[in-house]
N, C-alpha and C positions, 0 to 999 in steps of 0.2 A: 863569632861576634855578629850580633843580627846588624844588618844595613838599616840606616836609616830612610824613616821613611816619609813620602813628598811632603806628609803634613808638618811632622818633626821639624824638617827642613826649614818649612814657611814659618815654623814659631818662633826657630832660631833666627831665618832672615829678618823677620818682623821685630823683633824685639833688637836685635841690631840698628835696623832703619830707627827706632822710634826712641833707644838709648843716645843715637847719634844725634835727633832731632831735639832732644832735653835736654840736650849738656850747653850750659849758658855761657856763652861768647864772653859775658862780663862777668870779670873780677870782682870776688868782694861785694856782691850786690845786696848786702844783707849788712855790711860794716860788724861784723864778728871779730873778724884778721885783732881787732886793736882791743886787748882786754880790756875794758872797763870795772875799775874794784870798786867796791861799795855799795853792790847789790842794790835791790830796786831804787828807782832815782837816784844812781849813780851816774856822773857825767864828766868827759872830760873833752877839752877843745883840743884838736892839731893840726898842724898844717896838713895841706893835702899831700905835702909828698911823703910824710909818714905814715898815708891811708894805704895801705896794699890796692893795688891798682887805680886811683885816683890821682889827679893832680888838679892846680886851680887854686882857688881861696879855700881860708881851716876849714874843718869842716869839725862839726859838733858830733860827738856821740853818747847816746844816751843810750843807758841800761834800766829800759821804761821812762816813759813822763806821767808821772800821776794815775789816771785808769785807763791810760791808752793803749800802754803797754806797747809792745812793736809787733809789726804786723808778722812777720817769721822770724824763727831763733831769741834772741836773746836782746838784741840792739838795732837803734834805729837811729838815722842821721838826722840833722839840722844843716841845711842848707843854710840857713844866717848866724855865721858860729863867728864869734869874737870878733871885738874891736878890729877890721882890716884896712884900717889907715881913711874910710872913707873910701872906697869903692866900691863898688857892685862885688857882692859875692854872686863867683859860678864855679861851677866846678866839672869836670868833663872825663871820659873815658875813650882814649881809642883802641878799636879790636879788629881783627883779621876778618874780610867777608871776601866773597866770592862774586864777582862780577854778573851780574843774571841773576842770581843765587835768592832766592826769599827769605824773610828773616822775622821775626815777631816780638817787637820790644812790649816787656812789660813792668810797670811797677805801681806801689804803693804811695798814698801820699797822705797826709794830712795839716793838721793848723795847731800849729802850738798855742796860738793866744785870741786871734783871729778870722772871723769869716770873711776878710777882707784881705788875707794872703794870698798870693798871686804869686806865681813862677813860670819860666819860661824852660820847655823841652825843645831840644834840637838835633837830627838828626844828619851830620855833614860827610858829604861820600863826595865826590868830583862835582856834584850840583848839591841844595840843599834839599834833605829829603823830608825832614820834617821842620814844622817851627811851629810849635802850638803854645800858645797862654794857655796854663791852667790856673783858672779861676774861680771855680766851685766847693773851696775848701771850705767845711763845718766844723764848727767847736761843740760839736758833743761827746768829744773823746772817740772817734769812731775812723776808720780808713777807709777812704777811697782806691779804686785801684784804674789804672789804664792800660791800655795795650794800644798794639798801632802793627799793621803789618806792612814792609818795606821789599823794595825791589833793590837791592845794592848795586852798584854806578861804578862801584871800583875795588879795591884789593884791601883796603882798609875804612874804617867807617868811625865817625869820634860821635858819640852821645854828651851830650852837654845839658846841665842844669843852671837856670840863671836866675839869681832872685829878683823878682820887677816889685811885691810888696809885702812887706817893707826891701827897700832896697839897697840897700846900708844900713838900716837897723840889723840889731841881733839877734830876737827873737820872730822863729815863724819858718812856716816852710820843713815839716818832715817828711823825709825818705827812707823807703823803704823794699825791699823783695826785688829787687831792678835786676832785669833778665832780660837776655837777647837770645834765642832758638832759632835754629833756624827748620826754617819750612817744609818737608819733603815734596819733592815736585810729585804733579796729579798724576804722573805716568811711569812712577818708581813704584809701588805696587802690581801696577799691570805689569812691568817687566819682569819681576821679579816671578809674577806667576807665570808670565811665557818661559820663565828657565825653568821651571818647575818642571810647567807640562814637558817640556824638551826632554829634563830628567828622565821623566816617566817615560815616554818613547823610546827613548834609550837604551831603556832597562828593559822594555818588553819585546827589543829587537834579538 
């Protein structure tokens, strides 16, 4: 059986680091988990706690709206989903991070009716890591997307969506593609090639 060899090794270590680094902390960031029947503009509202990893206020899922379509797979949420008594819909995810550790949220967003939808991202670990308005939303059927890169504070980290406009209305506010990765530190490649070289020495002693 031939030995493998140092490069073999690194495409193996590399593709390990870089599989570990794409696998998304959040649940369900795509709202798939919840079949939607009745094909294109099919729509149905639920509570969060029947969203697979969500909880918070219902949250709306649509199988496409009109030509927007969803930005990955099949479905895309509504953050302002059904009558909820008059409160603010929000709705939030917590996941496992690593204290130090870097992390890179990402997602999708658009406007169901309005250029004048506004929502609020937050990022909450032992301090608050993020709290941005986004307010740039367009109705020409088209997705925006954001990312944010983070320094995690503690052992668990909650992502939160808040509707600020409308804010108790029911239409507005789509979600979508919502991904957390995390970061490979700048000096896990170099290490990985100093085992390498080590390998090779090894083998030529």
């Amino acid at each position: 059986m031939k030995t493998l060899t140092k490069l073999a090794i690194a495409s193996i270590l590399g593709l390990v680091v870089s599989t570990a680094a794409n696998a998304s902390l959040i649940v369900n960031g795509g709202f798939e988990d919840n079949d939607v029947n009745g094909g294109a503009g099919g729509w149905q509202w639920y509570s969060a706690s029947d969203v697979n990893g969500w909880d918070g206020s219902n949250i709306e899922i649509w199988q496409d709206f009109g030509s927007i379509g969803a930005y990955e797979g099949e479905q895309h949420a509504e953050l302002n989903a059904h009558p909820n008594g008059g409160d603010v819909f929000s709705i939030f995810q917590t996941f496992s991070t690593v204290e130090g550790a870097s992390y890179e949220l990402f997602f999708a967003y658009g406007a169901r009716r309005s250029d004048n939808e506004a929502f609020q991202v937050e990022l909450l670990g032992a301090s608050t890591l993020l709290d941005q308005l986004i307010d740039d939303h367009t109705v020409n059927n088209v997705w925006e997307t954001f990312s944010y890169t983070f320094t995690a504070d503690s052992s668990e980290t909650t992502l939160r969506f808040t509707a600020i406009t409308p804010d108790t209305g029911t239409v507005g506010n789509f979600l979508d593609g919502i991904s957390d990765v995390a970061v490979p530190a700048p000096g896990t490649l170099l290490l990985l090639g100093g085992a390498l070289n080590g390998f090779g020495l090894r083998r030529k002693q």
